[in-house]
C-alpha positions in Angstrom: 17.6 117.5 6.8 20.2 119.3 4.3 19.0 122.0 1.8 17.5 120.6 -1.2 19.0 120.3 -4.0 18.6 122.1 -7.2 16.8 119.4 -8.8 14.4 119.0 -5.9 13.6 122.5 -5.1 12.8 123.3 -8.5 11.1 120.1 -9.7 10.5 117.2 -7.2 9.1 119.7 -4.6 6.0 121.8 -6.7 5.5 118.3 -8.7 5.0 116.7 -5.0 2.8 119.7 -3.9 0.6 119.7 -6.9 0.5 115.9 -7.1 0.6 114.4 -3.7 -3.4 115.5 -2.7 -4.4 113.8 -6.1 -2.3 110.8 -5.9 -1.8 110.0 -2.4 -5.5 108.6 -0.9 -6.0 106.7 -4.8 -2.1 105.4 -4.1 -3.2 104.1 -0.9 -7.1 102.4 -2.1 -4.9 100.6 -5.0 -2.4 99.4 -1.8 -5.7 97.8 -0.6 -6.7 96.1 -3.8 -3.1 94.7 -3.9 -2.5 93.4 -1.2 -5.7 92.2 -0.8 -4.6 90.4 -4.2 -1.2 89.1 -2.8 -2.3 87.6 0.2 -5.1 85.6 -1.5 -2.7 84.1 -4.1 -0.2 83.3 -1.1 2.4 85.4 -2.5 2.9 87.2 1.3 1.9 85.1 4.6 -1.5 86.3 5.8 -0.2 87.8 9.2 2.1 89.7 6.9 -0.8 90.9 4.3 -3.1 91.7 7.1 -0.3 93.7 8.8 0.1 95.7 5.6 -3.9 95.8 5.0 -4.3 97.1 9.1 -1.8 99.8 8.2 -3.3 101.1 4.8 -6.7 101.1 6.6 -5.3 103.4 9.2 -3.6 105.7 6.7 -6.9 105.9 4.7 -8.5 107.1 7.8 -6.3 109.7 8.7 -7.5 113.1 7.5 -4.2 115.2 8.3 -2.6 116.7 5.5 0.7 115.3 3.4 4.0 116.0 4.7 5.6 119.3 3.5 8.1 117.9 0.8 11.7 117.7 2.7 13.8 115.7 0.5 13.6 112.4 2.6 11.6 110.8 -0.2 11.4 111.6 -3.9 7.2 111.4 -4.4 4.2 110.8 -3.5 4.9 106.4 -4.7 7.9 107.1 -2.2 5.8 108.7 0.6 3.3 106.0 0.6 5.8 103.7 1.5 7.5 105.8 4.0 3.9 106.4 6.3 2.8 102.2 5.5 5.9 101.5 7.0 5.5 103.6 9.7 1.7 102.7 10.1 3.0 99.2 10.0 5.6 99.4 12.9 7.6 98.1 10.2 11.3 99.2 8.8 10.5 100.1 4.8 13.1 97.2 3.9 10.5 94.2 5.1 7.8 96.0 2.9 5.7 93.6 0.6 3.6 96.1 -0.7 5.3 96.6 -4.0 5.7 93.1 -4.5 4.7 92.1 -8.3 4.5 95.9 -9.1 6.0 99.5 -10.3 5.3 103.2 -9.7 4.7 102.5 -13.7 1.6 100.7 -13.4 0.7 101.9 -10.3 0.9 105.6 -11.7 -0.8 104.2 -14.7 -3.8 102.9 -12.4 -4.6 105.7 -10.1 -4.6 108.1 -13.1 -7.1 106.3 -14.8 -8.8 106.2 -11.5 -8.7 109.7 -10.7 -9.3 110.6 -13.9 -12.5 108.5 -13.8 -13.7 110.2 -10.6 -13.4 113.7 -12.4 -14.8 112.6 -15.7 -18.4 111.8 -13.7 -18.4 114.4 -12.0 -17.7 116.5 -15.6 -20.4 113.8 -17.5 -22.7 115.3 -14.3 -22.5 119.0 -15.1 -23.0 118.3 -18.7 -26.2 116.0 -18.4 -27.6 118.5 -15.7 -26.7 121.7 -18.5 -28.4 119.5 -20.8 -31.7 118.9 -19.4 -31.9 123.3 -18.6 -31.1 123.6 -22.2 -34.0 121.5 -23.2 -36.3 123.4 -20.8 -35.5 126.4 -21.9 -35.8 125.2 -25.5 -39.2 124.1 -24.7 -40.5 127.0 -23.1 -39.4 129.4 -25.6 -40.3 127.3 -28.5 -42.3 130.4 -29.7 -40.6 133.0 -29.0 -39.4 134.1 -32.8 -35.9 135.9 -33.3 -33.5 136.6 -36.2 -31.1 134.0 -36.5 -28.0 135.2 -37.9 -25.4 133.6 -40.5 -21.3 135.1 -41.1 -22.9 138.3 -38.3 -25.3 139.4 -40.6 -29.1 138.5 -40.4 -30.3 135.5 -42.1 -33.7 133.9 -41.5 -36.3 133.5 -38.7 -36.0 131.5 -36.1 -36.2 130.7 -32.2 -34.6 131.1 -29.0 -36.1 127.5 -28.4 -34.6 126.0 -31.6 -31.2 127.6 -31.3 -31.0 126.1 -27.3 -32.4 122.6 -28.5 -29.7 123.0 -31.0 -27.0 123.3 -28.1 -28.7 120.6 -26.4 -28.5 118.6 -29.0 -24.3 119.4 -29.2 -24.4 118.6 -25.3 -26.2 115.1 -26.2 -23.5 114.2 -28.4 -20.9 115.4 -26.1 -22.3 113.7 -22.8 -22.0 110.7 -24.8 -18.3 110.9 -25.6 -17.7 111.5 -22.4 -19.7 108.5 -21.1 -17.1 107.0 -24.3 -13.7 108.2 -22.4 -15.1 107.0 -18.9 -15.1 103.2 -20.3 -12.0 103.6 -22.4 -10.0 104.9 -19.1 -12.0 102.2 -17.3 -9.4 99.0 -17.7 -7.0 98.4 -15.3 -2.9 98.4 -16.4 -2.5 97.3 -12.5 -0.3 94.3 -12.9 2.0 95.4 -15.8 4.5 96.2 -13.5 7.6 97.9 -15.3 5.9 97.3 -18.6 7.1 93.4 -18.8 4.9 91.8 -16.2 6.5 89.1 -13.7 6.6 85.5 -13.1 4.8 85.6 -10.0 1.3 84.2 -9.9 -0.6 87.5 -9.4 -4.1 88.0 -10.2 -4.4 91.4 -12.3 -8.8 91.2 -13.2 -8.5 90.8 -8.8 -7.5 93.7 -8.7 -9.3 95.5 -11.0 -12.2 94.1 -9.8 -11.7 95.7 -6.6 -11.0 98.9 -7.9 -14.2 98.8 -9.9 -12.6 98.2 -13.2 -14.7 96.8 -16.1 -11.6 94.7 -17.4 -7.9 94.7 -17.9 -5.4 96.9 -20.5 -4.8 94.0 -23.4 -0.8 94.7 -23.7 1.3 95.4 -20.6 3.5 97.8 -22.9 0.5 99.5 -23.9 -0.9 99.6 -20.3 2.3 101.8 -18.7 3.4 103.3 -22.5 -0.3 104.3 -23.7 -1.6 108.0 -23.4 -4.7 107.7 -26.1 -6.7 107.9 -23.2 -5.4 110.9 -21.8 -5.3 112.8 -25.3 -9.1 112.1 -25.4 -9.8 114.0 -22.2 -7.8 116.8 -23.0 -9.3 116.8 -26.7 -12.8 116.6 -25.5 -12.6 119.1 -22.7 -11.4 121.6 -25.5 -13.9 120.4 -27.9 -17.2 120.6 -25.6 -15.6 123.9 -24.3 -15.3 125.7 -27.4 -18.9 124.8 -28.5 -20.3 126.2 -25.4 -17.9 129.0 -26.0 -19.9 129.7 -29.5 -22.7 130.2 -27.9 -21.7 132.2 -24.9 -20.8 134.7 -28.0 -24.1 134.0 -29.1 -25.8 135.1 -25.9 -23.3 137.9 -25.7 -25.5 139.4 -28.5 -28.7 138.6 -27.4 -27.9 140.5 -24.6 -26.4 143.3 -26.4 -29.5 143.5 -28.1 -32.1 143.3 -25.2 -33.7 140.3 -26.6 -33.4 138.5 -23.3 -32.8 139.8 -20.0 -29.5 139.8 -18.1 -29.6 137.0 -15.4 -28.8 139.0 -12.0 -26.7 136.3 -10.5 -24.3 136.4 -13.3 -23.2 140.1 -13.4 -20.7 142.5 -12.1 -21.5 145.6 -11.4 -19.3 148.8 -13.1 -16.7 150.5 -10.7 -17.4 153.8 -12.5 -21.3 153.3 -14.2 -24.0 152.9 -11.7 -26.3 151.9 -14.5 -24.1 148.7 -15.7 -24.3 145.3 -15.0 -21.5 143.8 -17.2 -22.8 140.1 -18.1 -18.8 138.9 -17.6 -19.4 135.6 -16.8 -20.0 135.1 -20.5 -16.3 136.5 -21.7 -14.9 134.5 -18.6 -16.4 130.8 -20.4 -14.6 132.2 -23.8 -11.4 132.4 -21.6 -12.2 129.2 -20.3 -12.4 127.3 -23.5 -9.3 129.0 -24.7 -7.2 127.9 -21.3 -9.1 123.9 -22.1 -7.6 124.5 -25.6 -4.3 125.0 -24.2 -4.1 122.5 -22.2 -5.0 119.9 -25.0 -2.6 121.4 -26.9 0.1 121.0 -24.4 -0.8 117.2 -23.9 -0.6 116.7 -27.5 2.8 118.4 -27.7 4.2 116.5 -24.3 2.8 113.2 -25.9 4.2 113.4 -29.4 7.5 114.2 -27.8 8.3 111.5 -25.8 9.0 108.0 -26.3 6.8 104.7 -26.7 7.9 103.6 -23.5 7.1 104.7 -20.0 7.6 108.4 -20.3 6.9 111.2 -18.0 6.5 113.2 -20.5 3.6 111.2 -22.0 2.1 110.2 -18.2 2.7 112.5 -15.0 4.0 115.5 -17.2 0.5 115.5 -18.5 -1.6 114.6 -15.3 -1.6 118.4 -14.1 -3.3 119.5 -17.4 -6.2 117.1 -17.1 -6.6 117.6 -13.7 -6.8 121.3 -14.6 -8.5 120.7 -17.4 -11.4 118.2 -15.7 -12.2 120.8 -12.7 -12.2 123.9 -15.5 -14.4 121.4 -17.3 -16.9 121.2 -14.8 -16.9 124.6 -13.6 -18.2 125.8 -16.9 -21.1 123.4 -17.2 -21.9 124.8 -14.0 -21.5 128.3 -15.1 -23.6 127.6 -18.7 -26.1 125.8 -17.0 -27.1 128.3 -13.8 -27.0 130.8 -16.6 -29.2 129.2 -18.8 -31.9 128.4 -16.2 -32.1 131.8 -15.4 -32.3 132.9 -19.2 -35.7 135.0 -20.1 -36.6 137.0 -23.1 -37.0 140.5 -22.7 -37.5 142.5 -25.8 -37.4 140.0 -28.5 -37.1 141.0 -32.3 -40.5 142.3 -33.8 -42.2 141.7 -36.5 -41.1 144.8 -38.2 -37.1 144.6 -36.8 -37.1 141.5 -38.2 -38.8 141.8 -41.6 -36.6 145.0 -41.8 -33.7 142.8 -41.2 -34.6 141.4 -44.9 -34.8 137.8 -42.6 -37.7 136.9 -44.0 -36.6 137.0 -47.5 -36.0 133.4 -48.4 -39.1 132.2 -47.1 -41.0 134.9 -49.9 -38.7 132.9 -52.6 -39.9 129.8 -51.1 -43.3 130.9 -51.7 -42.7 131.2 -55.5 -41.2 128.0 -55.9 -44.7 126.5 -54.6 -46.6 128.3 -57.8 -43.4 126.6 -59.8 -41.3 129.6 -60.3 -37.9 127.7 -60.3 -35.9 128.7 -57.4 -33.3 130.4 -58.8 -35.7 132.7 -60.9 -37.6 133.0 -57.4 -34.4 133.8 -55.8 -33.7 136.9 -58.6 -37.4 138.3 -58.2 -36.9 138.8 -54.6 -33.3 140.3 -54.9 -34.7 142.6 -57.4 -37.9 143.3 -54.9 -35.1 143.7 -52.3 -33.1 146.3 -54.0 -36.5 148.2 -54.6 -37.4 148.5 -51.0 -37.9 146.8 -47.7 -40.5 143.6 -47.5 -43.2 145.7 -46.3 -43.0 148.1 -49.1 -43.9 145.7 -51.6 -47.1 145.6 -53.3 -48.6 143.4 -56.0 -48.2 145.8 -58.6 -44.3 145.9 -57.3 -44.0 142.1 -57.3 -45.4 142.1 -61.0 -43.5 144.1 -62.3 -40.2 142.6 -60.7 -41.0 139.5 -61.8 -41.7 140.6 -65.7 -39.3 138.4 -67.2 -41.0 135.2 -65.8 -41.7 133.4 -68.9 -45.3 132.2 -67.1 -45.9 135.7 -64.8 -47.6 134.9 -61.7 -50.7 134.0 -60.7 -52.4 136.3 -57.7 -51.8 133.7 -55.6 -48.6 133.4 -55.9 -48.2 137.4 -55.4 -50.2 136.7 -52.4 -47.9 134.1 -51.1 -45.0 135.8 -51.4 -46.1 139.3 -49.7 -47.7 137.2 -47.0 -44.2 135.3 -46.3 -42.4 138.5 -46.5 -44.0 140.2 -43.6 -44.8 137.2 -41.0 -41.7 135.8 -39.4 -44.1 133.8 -37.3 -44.8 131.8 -40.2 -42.1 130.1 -39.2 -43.9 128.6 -35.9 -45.8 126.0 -38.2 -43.1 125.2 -40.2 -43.3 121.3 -40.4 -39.8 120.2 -40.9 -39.2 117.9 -38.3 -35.5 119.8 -37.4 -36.5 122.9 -38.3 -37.8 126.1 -36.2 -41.3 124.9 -35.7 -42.9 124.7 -32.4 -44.2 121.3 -32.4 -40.7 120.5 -34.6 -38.9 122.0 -31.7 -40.8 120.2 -28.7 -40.5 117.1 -30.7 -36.6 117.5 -30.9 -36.7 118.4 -27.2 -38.2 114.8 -26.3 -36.0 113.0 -28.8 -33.2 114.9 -26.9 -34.3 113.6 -23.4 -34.4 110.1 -24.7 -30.6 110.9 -25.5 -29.8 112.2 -22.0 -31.5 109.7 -20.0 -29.9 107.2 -21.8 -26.5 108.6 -20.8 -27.5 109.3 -17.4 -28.4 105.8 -17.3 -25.0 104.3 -18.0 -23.6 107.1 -15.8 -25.7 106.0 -13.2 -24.7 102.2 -13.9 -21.0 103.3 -14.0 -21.0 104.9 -10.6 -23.6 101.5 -9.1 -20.6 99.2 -10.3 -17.5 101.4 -8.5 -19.7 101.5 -5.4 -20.1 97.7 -5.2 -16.6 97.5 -5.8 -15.8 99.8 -3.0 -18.1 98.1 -0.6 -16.6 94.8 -1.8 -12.9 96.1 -1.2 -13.6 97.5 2.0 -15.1 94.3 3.6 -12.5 91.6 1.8 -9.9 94.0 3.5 -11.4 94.4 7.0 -11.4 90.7 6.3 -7.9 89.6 5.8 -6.7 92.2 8.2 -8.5 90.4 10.7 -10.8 93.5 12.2 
């Protein structure tokens, strides 16, 4: 073989050594499909289709690795053909196998099948990080902390209704994912080029055995769309940068002992003996950040190409999702073995947190049930604030800040307010039904469940129909190839 060329050693060769273990073994299962398809609708002779089918079947169940790339064929669509022809004892000339079909739609199909396969195993991670989330919220429904607005304390609240919050986030997400699975779930197999052909092919056969729900509408849009891959990139970087948030979030609780440092997830310091550096938490910020990239770069390569068959709308892209899709589920992996292990160690006390001033709105609150208008309720405790720190005040003190109430206040509602401004666990029996109560929080948890099961169940639905299809491929196969 003569050195490459330019063109090949610099772009046909790493695009075939990145591609070819993606592509090659989904190239070969949507051979099966088609063929399958051809020789049913008599389009090839049935010695001819189970010749083809008997040499697919053997290349599916060879295990060796690709071919180093050499210049003899230009990709992995190329390859395929090269190793069925010589599985087939066949020259590649009397090949049928792309008969009524392009590396277009092809292409098209085993991306949206690959990317399907990845986009479980993603949906997966975020259903399983869900369910710790919720037990976590659950369990530490009680435990009270400061929850903080703009890095500065705000109000009571707790570790169990800031993680049923994520949960909540990951609800939402799992469910546009389960979204993205259908929309990539339609088959463009028989668009060919992007124009169809004459032949009498049978396109929903196909997909059928592929486990496809149903076909691409428009055979331009089936080769020429990218939507679909846009949403995966898009929603990778979206569910990554919320779980980013609050790997920032536990950053700080760590930072300020309020839960303990899960073993499994720190390095040790080269230099400090004492240290173990909780890293695993600035490596997800990275890894949101490198999600964002990638979404931006499919963005960028799909607004600049051409609606038409585009490679830099389709394969260009296919190396960022797959990137994307494994980082994806890596760091569902990584939140949720992090979470589970997650256990308060010094929370907030009382004092810290009524020093914190946290507890301030809930003494204005307290006002407004004697009805002190808010904003008048609002000034009396600013002016209280300014005086000293919530468990300073007294009744004469709360009097005498709140002098220019037209009405005064009754004991009871001095009483109120002092009591609100030095119990944060108050907040425990607050009724709101999304608020920081416990019951309120174990309530949201179960409402949450119902959300995740309901997910996992059209995940588990999902994967029920693609194994039917692939014991329904395999047998119409073994089949028509005679065996």
């Amino acid at each position: 073989m003569s050195e490459l060329t330019t063109y090949q050693r610099h772009h046909l060769a790493p695009t075939y050594e990145h591609h070819v273990g993606h592509l090659y073994p989904a190239m070969v299962r949507a051979s099966q499909a088609h063929v399958v398809m051809l020789t049913e609708q008599g389009l090839i002779p049935a010695e001819r289709g189970a010749r083809l089918l008997r040499g697919l079947a053997t290349l599916r169940a060879d295990g060796s690795p690709a071919p180093a790339f050499d210049g003899s064929f230009e990709d992995t669509y190329y390859l395929l053909e090269k190793t069925l022809a010589q599985a087939c004892g066949l020259p590649a000339s009397e090949l049928d196998v792309q008969m009524a079909r392009s590396r277009n739609d092809l292409d098209a199909g085993v991306f949206r099948m690959l990317l399907r396969d990845q986009l479980l195993g993603v949906l997966d991670r975020v259903l399983a990080t869900g369910t710790t989330a919720l037990d976590v919220a659950d369990r530490y429904a009680d435990v009270v902390i400061t929850g903080y607005t703009h890095r500065r304390p705000a109000q009571p609240t707790t570790i169990g209704h800031a993680l049923a919050g994520y949960a909540e986030a990951l609800a939402g997400e799992a469910a546009a994912y389960a979204d993205v699975i259908d929309q990539l779930n339609v088959s463009p197999l028989g668009s060919c080029a992007f124009a169809g052909t004459d032949l009498d092919i049978a396109p929903a056969r196909v997909a059928e055995l592929l486990g496809f729900d149903g076909l691409v509408t428009n055979s331009y849009e089936a080769v020429a769309g990218a939507d679909h891959l846009v949403r995966v990139g898009t929603l990778n970087a979206q569910a990554l940068a919320t779980g980013a948030r609050l790997a920032r979030t536990l950053m700080d609780w760590l930072t300020w002992q309020w839960v303990a440092t899960p073993g499994d997830f720190t390095q040790g310091s080269s230099i400090m003996p004492q240290k173990r550096n909780p890293v695993v938490l600035e490596h997800l910020v990275s890894m949101a950040g490198a999600s964002a990239a990638d979404a931006a770069s499919v963005l960028n390569n799909v607004g600049a190409a051409w609606w038409e068959d585009s490679n830099n709308a389709t394969t260009d892209v296919q190396v960022r999702l797959w990137d994307s899709n494994d980082r994806a589920e890596r760091f569902f992996a990584l939140v949720g073995g992090f979470l589970a292990e997650l256990e308060p160690l010094h929370p907030p006390t009382r004092e810290e947190i009524v020093a914190s001033g946290a507890t301030t709105t809930a003494a204005a609150d307290a006002l407004t049930r004697h009805g002190v208008p808010f904003r008048a309720a609002h000034s009396v405790v600013g002016r209280l604030v300014r005086a000293g720190a919530p468990d300073t005040w007294t009744a004469e003190g709360v009097r005498t800040a709140a002098a220019g109430l037209a009405d005064g206040l009754t004991d009871d509602a001095v009483a109120d307010l002092i009591a609100a401004a030095v119990d944060p666990e108050l907040v425990l029996a607050r009724a709101q039904v999304d608020g920081p109560g416990a019951a309120a929080v174990r309530a949201q948890v179960g409402t949450l469940r119902v959300a995740f099961d309901g997910v996992a169940d059209r995940l588990a639905a999902t994967r029920d129909r693609l194994a039917r299809a692939d014991e329904a491929l395999d047998t119409v196969a073994a089949e028509v190839a005679g065996r």
